[in-house]
C-alpha positions as CSV (number, residue, x, y, z in Angstrom):
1,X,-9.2,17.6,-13.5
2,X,-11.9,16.5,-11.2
3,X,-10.0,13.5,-9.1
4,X,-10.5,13.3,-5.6
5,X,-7.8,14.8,-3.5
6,X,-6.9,11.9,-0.9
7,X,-5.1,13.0,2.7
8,X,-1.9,10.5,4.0
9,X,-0.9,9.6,7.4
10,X,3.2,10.2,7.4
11,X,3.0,13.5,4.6
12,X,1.3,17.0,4.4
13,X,0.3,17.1,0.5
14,X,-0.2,20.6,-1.5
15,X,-1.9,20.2,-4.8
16,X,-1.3,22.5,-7.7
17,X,-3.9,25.4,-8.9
18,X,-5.2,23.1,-11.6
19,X,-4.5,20.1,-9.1
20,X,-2.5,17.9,-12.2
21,X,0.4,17.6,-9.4
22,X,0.3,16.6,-5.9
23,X,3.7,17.5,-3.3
24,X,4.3,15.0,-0.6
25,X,6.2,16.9,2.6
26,X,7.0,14.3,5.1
27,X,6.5,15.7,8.3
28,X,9.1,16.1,11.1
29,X,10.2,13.0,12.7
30,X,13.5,11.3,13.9
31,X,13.3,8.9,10.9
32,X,12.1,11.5,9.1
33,X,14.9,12.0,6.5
34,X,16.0,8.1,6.3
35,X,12.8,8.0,5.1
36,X,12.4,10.7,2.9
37,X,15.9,9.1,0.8
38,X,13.8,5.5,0.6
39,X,11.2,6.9,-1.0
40,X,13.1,9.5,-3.2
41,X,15.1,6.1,-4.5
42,X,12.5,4.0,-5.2
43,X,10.5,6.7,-7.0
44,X,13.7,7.0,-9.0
45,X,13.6,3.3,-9.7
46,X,10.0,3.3,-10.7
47,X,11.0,5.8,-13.6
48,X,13.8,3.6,-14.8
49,X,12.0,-0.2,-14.5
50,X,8.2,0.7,-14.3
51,X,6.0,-1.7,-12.1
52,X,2.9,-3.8,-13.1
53,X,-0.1,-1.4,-13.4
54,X,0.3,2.0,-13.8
55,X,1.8,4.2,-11.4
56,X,2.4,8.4,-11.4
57,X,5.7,9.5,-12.0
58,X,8.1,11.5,-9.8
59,X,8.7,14.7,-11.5
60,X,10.6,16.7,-8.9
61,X,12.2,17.1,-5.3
62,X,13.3,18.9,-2.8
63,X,15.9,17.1,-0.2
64,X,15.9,20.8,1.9
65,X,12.2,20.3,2.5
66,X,11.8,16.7,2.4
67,X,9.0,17.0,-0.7
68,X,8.7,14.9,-3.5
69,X,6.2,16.1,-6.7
70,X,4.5,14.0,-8.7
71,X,1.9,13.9,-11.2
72,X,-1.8,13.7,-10.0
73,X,-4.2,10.6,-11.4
74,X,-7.8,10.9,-12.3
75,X,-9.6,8.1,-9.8
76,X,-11.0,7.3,-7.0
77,X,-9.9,4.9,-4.1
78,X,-11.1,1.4,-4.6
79,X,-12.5,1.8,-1.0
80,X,-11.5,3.3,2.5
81,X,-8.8,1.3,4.5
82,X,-11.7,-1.1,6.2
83,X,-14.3,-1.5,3.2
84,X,-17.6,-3.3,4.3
85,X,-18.0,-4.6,0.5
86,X,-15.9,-3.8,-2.7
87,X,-17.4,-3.9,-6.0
88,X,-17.5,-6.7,-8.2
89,X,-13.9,-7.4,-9.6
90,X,-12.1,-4.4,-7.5
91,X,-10.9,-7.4,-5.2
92,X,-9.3,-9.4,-7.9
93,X,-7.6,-6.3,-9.5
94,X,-6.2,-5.9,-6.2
95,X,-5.1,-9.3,-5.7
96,X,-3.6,-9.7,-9.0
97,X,-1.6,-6.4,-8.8
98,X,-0.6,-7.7,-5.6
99,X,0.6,-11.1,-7.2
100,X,2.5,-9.1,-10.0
101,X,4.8,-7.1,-7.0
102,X,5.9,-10.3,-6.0
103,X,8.5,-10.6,-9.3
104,X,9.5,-6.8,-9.3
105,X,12.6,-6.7,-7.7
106,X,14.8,-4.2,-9.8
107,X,18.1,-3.8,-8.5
108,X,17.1,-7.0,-5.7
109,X,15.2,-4.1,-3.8
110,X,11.4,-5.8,-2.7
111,X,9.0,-3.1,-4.5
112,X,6.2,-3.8,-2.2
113,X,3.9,-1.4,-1.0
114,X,0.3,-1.3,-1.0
115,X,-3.0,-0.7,0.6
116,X,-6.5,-0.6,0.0
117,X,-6.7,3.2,0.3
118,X,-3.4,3.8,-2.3
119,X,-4.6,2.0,-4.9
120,X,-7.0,4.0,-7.6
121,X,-9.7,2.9,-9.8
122,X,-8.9,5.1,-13.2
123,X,-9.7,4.2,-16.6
124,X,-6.5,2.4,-17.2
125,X,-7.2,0.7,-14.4
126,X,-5.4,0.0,-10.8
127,X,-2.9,2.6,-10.4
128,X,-0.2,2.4,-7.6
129,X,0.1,5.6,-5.9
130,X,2.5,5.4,-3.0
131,X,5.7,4.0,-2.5
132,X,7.2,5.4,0.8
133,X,7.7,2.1,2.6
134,X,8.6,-0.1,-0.8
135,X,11.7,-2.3,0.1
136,X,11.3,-2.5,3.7
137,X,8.9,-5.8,4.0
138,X,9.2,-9.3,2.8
139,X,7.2,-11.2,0.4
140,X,4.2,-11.5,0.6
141,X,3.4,-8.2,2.5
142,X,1.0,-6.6,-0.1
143,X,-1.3,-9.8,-0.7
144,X,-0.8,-10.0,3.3
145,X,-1.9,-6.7,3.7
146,X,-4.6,-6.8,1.3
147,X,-6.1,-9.9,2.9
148,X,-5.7,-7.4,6.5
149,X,-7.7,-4.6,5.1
150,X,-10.6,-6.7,3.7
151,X,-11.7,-8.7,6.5
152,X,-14.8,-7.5,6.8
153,X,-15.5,-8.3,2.8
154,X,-17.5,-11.5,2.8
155,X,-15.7,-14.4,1.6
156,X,-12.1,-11.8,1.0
157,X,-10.4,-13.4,3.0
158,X,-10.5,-16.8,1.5
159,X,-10.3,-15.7,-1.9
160,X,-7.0,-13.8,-0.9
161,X,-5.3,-17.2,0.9
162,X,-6.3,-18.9,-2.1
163,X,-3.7,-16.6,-4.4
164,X,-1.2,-16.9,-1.9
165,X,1.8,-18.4,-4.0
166,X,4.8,-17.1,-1.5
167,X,4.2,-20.2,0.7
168,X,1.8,-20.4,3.8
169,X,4.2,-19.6,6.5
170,X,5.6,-16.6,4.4
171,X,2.2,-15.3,4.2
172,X,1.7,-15.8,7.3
173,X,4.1,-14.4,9.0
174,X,3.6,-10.8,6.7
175,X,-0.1,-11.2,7.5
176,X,1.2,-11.0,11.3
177,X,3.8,-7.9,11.0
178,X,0.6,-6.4,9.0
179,X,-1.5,-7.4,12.5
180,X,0.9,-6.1,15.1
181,X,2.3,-2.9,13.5
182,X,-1.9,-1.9,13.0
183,X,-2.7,-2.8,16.3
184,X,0.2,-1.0,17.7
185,X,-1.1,2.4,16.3
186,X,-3.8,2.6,13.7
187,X,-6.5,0.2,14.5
188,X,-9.8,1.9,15.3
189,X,-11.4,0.9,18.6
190,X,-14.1,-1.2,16.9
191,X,-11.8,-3.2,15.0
192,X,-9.6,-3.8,17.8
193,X,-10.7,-6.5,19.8
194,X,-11.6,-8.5,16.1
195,X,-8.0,-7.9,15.2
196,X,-6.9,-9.6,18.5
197,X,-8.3,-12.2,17.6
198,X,-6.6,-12.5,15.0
199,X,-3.4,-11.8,15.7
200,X,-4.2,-15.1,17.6
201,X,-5.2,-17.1,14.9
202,X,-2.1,-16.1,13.0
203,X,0.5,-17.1,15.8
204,X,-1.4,-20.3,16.6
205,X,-1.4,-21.4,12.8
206,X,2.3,-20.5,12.3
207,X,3.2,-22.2,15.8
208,X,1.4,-25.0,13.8
């Protein structure tokens, strides 16, 4: 297997000699096992009631060490967290995976969780590779946080509102957690003052 072996920001990951598996060990933290059991139990529900797309399954864990294994995907990221430009179609198979999240609820959990750097291209196409903070947002988050990590696509951001089928405020209040968690911790200098601005936007239109 030739797939490109992607880091994470919450987990240490230790591929296997012929890399077909990849070991997520969340790293120490007060939340660290809470966590840890979310992830475990959604991965669990992922076996039973599969998503849309495709998505690797969960084929051990270790509570002890906080690890979960799971089978490695040949792809490539659709793009890093801030792509400039995507190529043609990527967006839409984004969006529309995105869409699909919105109806999977098994067990009345929200299974939401994605972002432009844990989705692959592969030749089934999008796959859904991460699931560690699935059931903790509200509807809307993934197209919300799609439409966050595009910004600097031309005419993304648009094209994203335009799919929005959660309701505007709905949208727009996920598009503003997505805002104020980033800016909190993750945003890189040069796309912190545009992200202000933002934020702005997003509070004036909802104070609307």
């Amino acid at each position: 297997m030739t797939a490109r072996r992607l880091d994470t920001t919450y987990t240490h990951l230790t591929w296997s000699e012929h890399g077909t598996l990849v070991t997520k060990r969340r790293a120490p933290s007060p939340g660290a096992r809470r966590q840890f059991r979310n992830e475990w139990r959604v991965n669990r529900l992922v076996l039973v009631q599969p998503p849309p797309g495709s998505t690797p399954a969960m084929v051990g864990h270790d509570a002890q060490h906080l690890s979960l294994t799971f089978e490695a995907v040949d792809g490539e990221p659709f793009g890093p967290k801030y792509p400039p430009q995507l190529e043609p179609g990527d967006l839409d198979a984004m969006a529309e995976l995105a869409q699909a999240l919105v109806a999977y609820s098994p067990r009345r959990r929200w299974m939401r969780r994605l972002d432009s750097v844990r989705r692959l291209r592969a030749s089934e196409g999008a796959v859904l590779i991460d699931w560690e903070w699935a059931g903790l947002y509200p509807p809307g988050y993934d197209l919300a946080f799609l439409w966050f990590s595009v910004g600097e696509v031309s005419g993304a951001l648009a094209a994203i509102e335009a799919r929005n089928d959660v309701g505007e405020d709905a949208f727009l209040l996920a598009a503003l957690i997505v805002e104020l968690w980033h800016l909190q911790w993750f945003v890189p200098p040069d796309f912190r003052a545009p992200h202000l601005a933002t934020r702005d936007e997003l509070v004036g239109r909802l104070l609307t």
